[in-house]
N, C-alpha and C positions, 0 to 999 in steps of 0.2 A: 366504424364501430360505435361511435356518439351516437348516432341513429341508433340503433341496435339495444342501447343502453337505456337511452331515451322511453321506447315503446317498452322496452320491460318495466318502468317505473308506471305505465297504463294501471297496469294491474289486469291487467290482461292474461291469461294464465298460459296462453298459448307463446305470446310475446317472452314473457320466462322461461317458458321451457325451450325455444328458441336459443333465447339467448345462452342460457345455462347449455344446450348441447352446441352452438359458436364455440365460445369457452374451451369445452372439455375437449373439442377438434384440436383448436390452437393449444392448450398446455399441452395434452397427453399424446397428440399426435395419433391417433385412433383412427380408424377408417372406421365408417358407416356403420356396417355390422356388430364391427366390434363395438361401436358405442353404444348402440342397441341391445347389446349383450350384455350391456354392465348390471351384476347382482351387485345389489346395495353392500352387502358385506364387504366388494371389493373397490370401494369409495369409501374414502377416510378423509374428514373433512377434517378431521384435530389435527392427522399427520400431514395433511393435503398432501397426501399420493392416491394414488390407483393402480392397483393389480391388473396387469394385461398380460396376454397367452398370447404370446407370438405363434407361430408354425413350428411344428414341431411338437406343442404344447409346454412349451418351455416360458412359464414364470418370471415377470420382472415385475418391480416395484419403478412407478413411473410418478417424478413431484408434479402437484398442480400449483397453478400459480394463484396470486390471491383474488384474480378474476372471475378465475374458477370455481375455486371454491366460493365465492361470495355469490357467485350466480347460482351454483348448484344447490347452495343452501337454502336460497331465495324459491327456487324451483322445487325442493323437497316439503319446503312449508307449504308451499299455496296447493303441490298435489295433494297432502294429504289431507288437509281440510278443507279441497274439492273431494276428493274420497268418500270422509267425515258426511259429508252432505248426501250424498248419491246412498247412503247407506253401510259406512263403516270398515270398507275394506283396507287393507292395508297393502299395498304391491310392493312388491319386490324386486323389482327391476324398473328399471330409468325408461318412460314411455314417447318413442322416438315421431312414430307418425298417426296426420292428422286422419281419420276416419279407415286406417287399416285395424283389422281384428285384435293385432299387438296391442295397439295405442286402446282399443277399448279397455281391454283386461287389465290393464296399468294404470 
């Protein structure tokens, strides 16, 4: 995890977002999908929890730890002012992979 910790302080924006989805694995326990799936509304960095839809479509509120959120916050700054750059957009959803159509639009 030092390693990991380590290249996110690069500044490297990939290495962040990395890291920050490490993180939101180990707190919230999320499979793949589902963390690809996160709408920002349901990431609360003040409360450090996250809204997750089990099967079923059954609602739980899930605590992050404070790695988590310190990664994730770290990752929301550097996208949006990569965003800010590329021409202003603003995404809405946490952008999970490198060169697939998702991770462009995020």
């Amino acid at each position: 995890m030092q390693h990991a910790t380590t290249r996110a302080q690069s500044l490297e924006f990939t290495d962040v977002r990395n890291l920050a989805m490490l993180e939101l694995f180990y707190s919230s326990g999320r499979r793949l999908s589902e963390l690809c799936g996160i709408d920002l509304p349901e990431l609360d960095l003040v409360l450090q929890q996250v809204k997750v839809r089990g099967k079923g479509g059954k609602e739980r509120l899930v605590p992050l730890g404070d790695h988590a959120q310190r990664a994730s916050r770290n990752y929301l700054v550097k996208r949006d002012a990569l965003l800010l750059q590329l021409g202003g957009v603003k995404a809405g959803r946490l952008a999970c992979g490198a060169g697939t159509a998702e991770a462009r639009e995020h």
